[in-house]
C-alpha positions, 0 to 999 in steps of 0.5 A: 239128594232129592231134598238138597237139589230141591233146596239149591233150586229154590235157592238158585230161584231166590238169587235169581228174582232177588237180582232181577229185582235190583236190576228194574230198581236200577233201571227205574233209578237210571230212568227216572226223570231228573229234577234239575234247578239253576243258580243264576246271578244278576248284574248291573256292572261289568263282568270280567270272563275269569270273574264269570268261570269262577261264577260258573265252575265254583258256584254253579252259575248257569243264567244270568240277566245283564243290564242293558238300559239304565232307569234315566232312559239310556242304553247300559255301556258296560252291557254289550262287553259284560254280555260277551263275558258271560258267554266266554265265561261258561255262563250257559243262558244269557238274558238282558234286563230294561230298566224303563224311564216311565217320563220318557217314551215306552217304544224309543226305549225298547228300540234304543236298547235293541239297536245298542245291542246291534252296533256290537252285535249282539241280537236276541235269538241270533242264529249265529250263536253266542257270544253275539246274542241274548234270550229274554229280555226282562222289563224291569218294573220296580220302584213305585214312587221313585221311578213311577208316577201315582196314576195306575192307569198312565202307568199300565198304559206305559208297561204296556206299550213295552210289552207292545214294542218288545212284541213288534220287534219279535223279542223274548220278553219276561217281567221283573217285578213282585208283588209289593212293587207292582201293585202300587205301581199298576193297581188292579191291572193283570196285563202283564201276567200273560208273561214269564215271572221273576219275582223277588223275595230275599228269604235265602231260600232257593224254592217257590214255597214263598210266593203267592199268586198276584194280578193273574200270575199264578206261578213264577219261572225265576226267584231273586232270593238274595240282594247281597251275594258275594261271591268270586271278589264281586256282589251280586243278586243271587236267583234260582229258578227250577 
C-alpha cells in the first residue's frame, strides 16, 4: 500500500508540473508580442467604396496614399472623392502624395494642394475624423531627367523648400523615392533622410531584405514591391510596410 500511494503522488506530482508547464507556455504564447505588418495600395485614379472593401475585406488592404496633385503642377480632381471612398470602404489609414512640378514654385504647390483639399473638406490630422482627413503627405520624388533638371543643387534647394512649406503648415510629411531615382536627381545631398522612407523595389517581395541604405536613410517605413497589381477589376501598386 505504502509503495502504491507513494507511486500515485509522484504521479499526481507529474500531471501537476506537466500542467502547469503548459499553462506558462500558453501564457507566454498568449503574451507575446505580435509581429503585425500591413498591406497597402496606391493610386492615382478614382476609387469606388465597393472597389475599396473589396480591397479590404479580400486582400487586406489597410493603408493607402492618394494622389492628390499631379507633376504639371495642379491639384488631382479625383482626389478629395477617392479619399472619402477609402475611408467609406474600410481602408484603415489614408495618406495623400504630392507629385511636384520641379519648373514651378515649391510653396504654392504644398499650399494649392492643402487649400483643394480644404474646399472638401478634408484636412490633414483633422480631429473630426474620417472621411474628412488624411495622415501623411508623401512628396514624391522620381523621374530624373523627365521631371527633374540636371543641377543637383537647384534641385535639393526645391525639395527642400517643400519639406519647408509642408513643416509651416504643420503637415505629416514622408518621401516617396529610392535610390535609383533620388541620387541622380539630388546627388550626394541627405536632406531628406531626417523623414519617413517609402521606397520602391519590384521584387514581389513583402519584406525589407532588399534594401540598402542611401544619403542618410538607413531604414525605410513602407516598400512598393509591385508596379502592376490587379486586384478587385482595377491595377494598382502594391506595398507593405511592418
Amino acid at each position: 500500500l505504502h509503495h502504491r500511494s507513494t507511486a500515485r503522488s509522484v504521479d499526481k506530482m507529474a500531471r501537476t508540473c506537466i500542467t502547469s508547464a503548459a499553462l506558462v507556455v500558453a501564457i507566454a504564447l498568449c503574451c507575446a508580442p505580435a509581429v503585425l505588418a500591413a498591406r497597402g495600395v496606391d493610386v492615382a485614379s478614382p476609387v469606388l467604396p465597393s472597389t475599396w472593401k473589396c480591397l479590404t475585406q479580400d486582400y487586406g488592404v489597410e493603408w493607402t496614399a492618394i494622389r492628390a496633385w499631379h507633376s504639371y503642377g495642379a491639384p488631382d480632381a479625383n482626389g478629395p472623392h477617392t479619399v472619402y471612398n477609402a475611408w467609406d470602404g474600410g481602408v484603415r489609414s489614408v495618406d495623400v502624395y504630392l507629385f511636384p512640378d520641379s519648373s514651378k514654385d515649391a510653396a504654392s504647390q504644398v499650399q494649392g494642394m492643402v487649400s483643394y483639399l480644404a474646399s472638401y473638406n478634408i484636412t490633414n490630422n483633422s480631429p473630426y475624423g474620417p472621411p474628412h482627413t488624411y495622415g501623411r503627405v508623401w512628396l514624391d520624388i522620381e523621374g530624373p531627367g523627365l521631371y527633374w533638371g540636371s543641377d543637383h543643387s537647384a534641385n535639393a534647394n526645391f525639395i527642400q523648400e517643400l519639406l519647408s512649406t509642408a513643416a509651416s503648415l504643420h503637415l505629416d510629411v514622408g518621401i516617396y523615392t529610392s535610390a535609383s531615382q533620388w541620387i541622380p536627381i539630388v546627388g550626394s545631398w541627405t536632406g531628406g533622410a531626417a523623414y519617413p522612407l517609402w521606397y520602391a523595389n519590384y521584387d514581389g517581395e513583402e519584406n525589407f531584405d532588399d534594401f540598402r541604405p542611401f544619403n542618410g536613410w538607413t531604414s525605410p517605413h513602407i516598400k512598393q514591391y509591385s508596379g502592376s497589381g490587379s486586384e478587385c477589376g482595377m491595377t494598382v501598386d502594391l506595398d507593405w510596410f511592418p
